[in-house]
N, C-alpha and C positions, 0 to 999 in steps of 0.2 A: 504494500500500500504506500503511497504517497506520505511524506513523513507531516504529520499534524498531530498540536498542542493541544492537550487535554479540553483547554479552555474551546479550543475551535471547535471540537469534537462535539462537547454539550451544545454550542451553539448551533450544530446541524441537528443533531437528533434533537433538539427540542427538550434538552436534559439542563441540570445542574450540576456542576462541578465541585467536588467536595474539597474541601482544604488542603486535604492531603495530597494533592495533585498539580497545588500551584507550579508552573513551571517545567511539570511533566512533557517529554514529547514519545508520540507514538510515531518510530520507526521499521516497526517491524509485524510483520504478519497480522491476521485477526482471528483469531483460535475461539471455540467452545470447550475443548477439551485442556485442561491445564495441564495434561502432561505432554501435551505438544507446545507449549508456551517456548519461546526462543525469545534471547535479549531486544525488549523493545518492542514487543509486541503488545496487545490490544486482546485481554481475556474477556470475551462474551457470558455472564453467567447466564444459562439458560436455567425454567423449570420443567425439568423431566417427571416420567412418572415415577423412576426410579432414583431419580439423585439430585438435587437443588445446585446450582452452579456456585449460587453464593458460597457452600459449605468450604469451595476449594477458592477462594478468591484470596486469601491470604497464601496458600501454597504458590498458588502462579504470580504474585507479587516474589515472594522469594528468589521464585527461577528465573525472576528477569522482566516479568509485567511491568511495561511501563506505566497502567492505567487498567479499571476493571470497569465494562459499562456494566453495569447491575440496575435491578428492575427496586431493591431497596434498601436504604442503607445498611451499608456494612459495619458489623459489628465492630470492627475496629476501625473508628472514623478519621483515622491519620494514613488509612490506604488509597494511594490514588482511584480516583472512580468520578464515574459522571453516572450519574442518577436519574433515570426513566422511567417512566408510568409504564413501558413494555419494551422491554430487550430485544422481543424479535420485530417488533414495527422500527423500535429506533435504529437496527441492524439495516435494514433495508433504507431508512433514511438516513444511514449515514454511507453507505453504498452510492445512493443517489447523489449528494452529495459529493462525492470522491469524482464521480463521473462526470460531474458536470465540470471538473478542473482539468479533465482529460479530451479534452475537444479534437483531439486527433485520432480518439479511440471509435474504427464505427465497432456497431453492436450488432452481432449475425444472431438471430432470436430460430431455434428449432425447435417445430413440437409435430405431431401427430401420433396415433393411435400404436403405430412399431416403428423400429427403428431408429427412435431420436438420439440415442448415445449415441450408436454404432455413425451415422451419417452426423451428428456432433464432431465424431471425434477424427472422422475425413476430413470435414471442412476444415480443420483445424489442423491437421498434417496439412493439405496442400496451403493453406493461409499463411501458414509458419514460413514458408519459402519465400513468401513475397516483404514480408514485416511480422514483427516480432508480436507472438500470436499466445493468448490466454484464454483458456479455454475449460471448461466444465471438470471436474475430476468424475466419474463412472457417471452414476445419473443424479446431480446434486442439483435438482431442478423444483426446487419446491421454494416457499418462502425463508428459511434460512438456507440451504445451500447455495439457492440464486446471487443472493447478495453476497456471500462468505467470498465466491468466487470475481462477483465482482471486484471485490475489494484485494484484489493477486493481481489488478492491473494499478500500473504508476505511470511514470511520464514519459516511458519509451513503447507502452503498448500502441499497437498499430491496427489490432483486430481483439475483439473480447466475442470468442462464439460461445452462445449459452443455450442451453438446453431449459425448452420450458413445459413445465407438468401442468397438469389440473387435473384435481377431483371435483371441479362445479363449476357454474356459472361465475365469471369473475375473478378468477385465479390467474388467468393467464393476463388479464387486462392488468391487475397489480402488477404483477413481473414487470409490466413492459413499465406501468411508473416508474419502478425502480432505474430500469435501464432500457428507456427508448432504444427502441431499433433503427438500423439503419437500410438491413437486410433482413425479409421476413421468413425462414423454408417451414412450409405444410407439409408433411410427407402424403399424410394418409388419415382417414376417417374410417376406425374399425370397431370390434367390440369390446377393446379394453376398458374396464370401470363402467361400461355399460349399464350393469346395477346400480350404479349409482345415478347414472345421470338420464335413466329413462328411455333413453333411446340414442340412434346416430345421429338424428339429426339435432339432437342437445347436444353432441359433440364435438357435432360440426358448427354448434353455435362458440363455446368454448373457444374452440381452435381456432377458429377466426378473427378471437379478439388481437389475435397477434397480428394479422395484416390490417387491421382497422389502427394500430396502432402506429403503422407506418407514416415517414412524413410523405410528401407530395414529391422530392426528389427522392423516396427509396424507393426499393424494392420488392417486391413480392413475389417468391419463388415457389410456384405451384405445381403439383402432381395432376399433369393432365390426363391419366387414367383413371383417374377417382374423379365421378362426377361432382361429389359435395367438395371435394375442395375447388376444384376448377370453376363451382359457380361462387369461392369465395373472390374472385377479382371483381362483383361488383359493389364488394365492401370496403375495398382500400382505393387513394387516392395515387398512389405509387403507380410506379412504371411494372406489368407483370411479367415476368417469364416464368416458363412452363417446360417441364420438364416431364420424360416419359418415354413410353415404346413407341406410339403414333406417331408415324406421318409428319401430325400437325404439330408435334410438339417442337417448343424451339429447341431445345437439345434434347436429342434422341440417340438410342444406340442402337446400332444396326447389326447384322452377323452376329448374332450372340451366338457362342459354344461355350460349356463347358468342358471342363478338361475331367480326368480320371477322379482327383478329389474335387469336385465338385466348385471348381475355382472358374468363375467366368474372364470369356476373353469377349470383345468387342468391338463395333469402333462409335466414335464417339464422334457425334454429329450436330455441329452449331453452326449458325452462322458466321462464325468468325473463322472456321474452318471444321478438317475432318481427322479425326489422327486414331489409333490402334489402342487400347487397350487392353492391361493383362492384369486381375485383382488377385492380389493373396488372398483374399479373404476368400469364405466356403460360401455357397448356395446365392442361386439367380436371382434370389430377393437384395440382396448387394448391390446387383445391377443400378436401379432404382435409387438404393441411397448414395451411389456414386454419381449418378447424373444429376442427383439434387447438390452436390458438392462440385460437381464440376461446375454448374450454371451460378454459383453462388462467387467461386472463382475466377471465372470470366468476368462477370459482371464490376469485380474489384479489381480488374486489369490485364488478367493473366493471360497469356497463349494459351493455345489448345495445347500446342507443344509440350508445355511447361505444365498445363495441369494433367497430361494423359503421363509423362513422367512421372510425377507426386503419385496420382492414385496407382500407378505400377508396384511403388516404392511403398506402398502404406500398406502397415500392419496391422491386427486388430491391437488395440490401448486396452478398453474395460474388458474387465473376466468375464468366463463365462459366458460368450456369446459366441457362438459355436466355435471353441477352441477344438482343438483337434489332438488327441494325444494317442497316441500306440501302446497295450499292454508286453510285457516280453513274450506272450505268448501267441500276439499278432492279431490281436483284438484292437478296433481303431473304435474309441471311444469318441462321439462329437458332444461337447459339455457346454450346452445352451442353456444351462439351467437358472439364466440370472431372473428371468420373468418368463411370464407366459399370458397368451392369450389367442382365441381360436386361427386367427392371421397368419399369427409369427408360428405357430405349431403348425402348421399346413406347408408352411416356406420349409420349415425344418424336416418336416416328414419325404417333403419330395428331395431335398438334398439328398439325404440319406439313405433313400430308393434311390438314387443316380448313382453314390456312392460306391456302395452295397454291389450294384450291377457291373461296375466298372472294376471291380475289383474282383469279383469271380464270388463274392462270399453273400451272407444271407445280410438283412437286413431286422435288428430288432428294436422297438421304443421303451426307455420306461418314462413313462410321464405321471406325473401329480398334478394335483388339481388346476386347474385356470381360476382363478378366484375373482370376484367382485364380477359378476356377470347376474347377481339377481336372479330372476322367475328363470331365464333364460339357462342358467346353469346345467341343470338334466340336459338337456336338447343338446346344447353347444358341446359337450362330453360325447354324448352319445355319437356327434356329427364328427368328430376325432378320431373315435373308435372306427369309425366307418371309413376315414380318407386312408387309418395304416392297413386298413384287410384290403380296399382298393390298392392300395398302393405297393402290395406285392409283400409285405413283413412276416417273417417266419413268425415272430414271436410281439407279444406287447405284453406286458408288464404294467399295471395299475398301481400307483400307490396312494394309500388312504381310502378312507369311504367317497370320498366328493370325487375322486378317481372313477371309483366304479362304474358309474353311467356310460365308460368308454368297452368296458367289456363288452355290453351289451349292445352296445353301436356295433362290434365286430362282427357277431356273433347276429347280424343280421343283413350280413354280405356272405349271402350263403355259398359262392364259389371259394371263400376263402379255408385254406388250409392250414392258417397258422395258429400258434397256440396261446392261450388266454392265461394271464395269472394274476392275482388278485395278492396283494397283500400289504398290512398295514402299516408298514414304516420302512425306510430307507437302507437298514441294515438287512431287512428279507428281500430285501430290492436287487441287494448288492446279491447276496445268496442264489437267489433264484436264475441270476442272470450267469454268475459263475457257471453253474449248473447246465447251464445253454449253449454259451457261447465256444466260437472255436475260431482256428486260426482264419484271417482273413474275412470274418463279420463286421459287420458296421453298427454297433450302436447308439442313438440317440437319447440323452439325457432330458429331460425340460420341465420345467412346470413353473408355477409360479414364485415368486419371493417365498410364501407362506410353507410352502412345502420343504426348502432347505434340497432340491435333489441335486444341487452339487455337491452333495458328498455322499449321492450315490457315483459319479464318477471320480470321484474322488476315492472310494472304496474299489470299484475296478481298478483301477494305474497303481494303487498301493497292492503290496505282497499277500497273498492270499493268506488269510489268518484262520477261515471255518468259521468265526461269529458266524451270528444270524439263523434263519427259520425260514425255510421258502414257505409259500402264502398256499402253495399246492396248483398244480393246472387244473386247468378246465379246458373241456372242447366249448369250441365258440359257436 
């Protein structure tokens, strides 16, 4: 962060500055956690359900806190602090704040329904080549991680890409208070948090707060394969490009292939020209959040040249998003397990059928629930169960009860031949798939946050120990 005086700090957030702070400057980082506290840094006491920030505000003074914003006085009133009615509003307005001193910094805002890290954290590889680029850590997109990250740009940032979440009406329009955009990417409108918010087109109302937030010389960078987002360009004032497989889209990729792992090659099609590319990254859904990062790069200056180079060169950053790892026994584990929801499990499922195919061996899933889908929940399980029996899988694996619904999706694709297992927690997971697997199969990990199934791949790539209970097969 930018280095400011205690005294300046209250003055943004709308705080009071305690005595013990006279003279205080914050040079360094802005932490919640006080064991990450570094000399000169800015301790946020947050209230959790599990721990009060306050309790540690005296420790992170110790290790070097230059200042503590806390929501009430501290008990020892000779610690520097600035005092707020709310830690996490003041956080974001003192975010805001910082930003508005960085006038050089544009702001690339990313949200939609899948994807937003993973094409976050593109944008942000090819962006880094052109000026020096800060960017989201995994998916810290909510009202403190938005701001946290804000506040990791200073006076040589050149790009800040952020990743924007919502669970409801309004959440994404705050973000953009925080950090006006300059450049807006929609990826997609699906059914993630769907229970919550009633339907797609509540989501597409959401997600659109982000290009209504645009000014009149930015940008709007839309998925013109998804109709709700493509009819958000008559909500922004901004310049729109559109991105996609179409014809009509301004940047489209042409000649898609696949390769043996599941790694798309392409070419990449703008008007500013044409050029090849080849992603490290696993499965065709990639595609998609690369062309929303190329048009996002062009638009900030770049050649085609130059950004079909970068996404050559880019690796996946956040865990857990179809990582790829090999057992010693020749078992290729894909560990997508950081979320889930019907979309992104579909993208995954057919990777890992191309996979699987390419490589001579079977193909099997274990997935956990999708959660926060409301009434919809049975259905959209069941509709899972039914895309891995289409989709050619020896085997699927259920874990949990809210799982179950996918067996029974299986087991109503009656040409399917592979085998069903139910079972309730992640160490029978690991078990039952032991039990299965053989050299040169492909399987798929996933499910949502709630479920914890990365360390069902986590348990396959570690040395076989015998823990665990299989849940038992069933014919489907």
């Amino acid at each position: 962060m930018i280095p400011l005086a205690l005294s300046e700090i209250a003055q943004i957030t709308q705080g009071t500055a305690a005595p013990g702070g006279d003279g205080a400057v914050v040079a360094g980082p802005v932490v919640i956690d006080s064991r990450a506290v570094t000399p000169g840094a800015l301790f946020v006491a947050l209230r959790g359900e599990r721990a009060d920030g306050h309790d540690f505000a005296a420790a992170a003074v110790a290790a070097g806190a230059a200042g503590v914003l806390a929501q009430r006085p501290l008990d020892d009133r000779a610690l520097p602090a600035v005092v707020v009615d709310d830690t996490v509003a003041a956080l974001g307005r003192l975010a805001r704040g910082v930003l508005a001193r960085l006038p050089e910094a544009v702001v690339v805002g990313v949200t939609g329904s899948a994807g937003k890290t993973s094409t976050k954290d593109l944008i942000a590889q090819i962006l880094d080549r052109h000026g020096p680029t800060v960017a989201a850590k995994g998916s810290f997109n909510n009202e403190i991680g938005h701001p946290l990250t804000v506040l990791r740009a200073d006076a040589g940032t050149r790009h800040l890409v952020l990743e924007m979440g919502a669970r409801g009406i309004g959440h994404i329009a705050y973000l953009c208070e925080i950090s006006p955009p300059r450049i807006g990417v929609v990826l997609n409108v699906g059914s993630a948090h769907i229970g919550e918010f009633g339907g797609r087109e509540a989501i597409a109302q959401a997600k659109g707060e982000l290009v209504e937030a645009l000014p009149e010389d930015g940008t709007a960078v839309l998925n013109a394969d998804d109709p709700l987002v493509r009819a958000m360009a008559s909500r922004t004032k901004a310049e729109v490009v559109t991105f996609g497989r179409g014809a009509d889209a301004d940047v489209r990729a042409a000649d898609e292939t696949l390769d043996e792992q599941g790694r798309p090659r392409f070419t990449l099609v703008a008007p500013q020209g044409s050029v090849p590319v080849t992603l490290a990254l696993h499965g065709a859904h990639a595609v998609g959040n690369a062309l929303a990062a190329a048009a996002v790069a062009l638009r900030a200056g770049m050649t085609p040249q130059a950004v079909a180079e970068a996404l050559t060169q880019a690796r996946p950053v956040s865990r857990w998003r179809m990582e790829v790892g090999r057992t010693p026994e020749g078992v290729v584990v894909v560990n997508d397990a950081y979320n889930a929801n019907p979309e992104s499990v579909r993208a995954a499922v057919d990777t890992v059928a191309h996979m699987a195919r390419s490589a001579g061996g079977r193909a099997f899933a274990a997935l956990g629930e999708m959660a926060e889908l409301g009434g919809r929940s049975v259905a959209e399980h069941e509709k899972i169960g039914q895309h891995v029996a289409r989709s050619g899988f020896a085997g699927l694996v259920a874990v949990g009860a809210a799982a179950a619904p996918m067996i029974d999706g299986a087991g109503q694709v009656g040409s399917w031949t592979g085998e069903c297992v139910q079972v309730d927690d992640v160490g029978a997971a690991v078990t039952a798939l032991r039990e299965r697997l053989r050299p040169r199969d492909v399987v798929l990990v996933k499910g949502s946050r709630v479920a914890g199934m990365e360390r069902v791949a986590a348990g396959l790539l570690a040395p076989a120990s015998g823990d665990g209970a299989d849940g038992g097969a069933a014919p489907c």
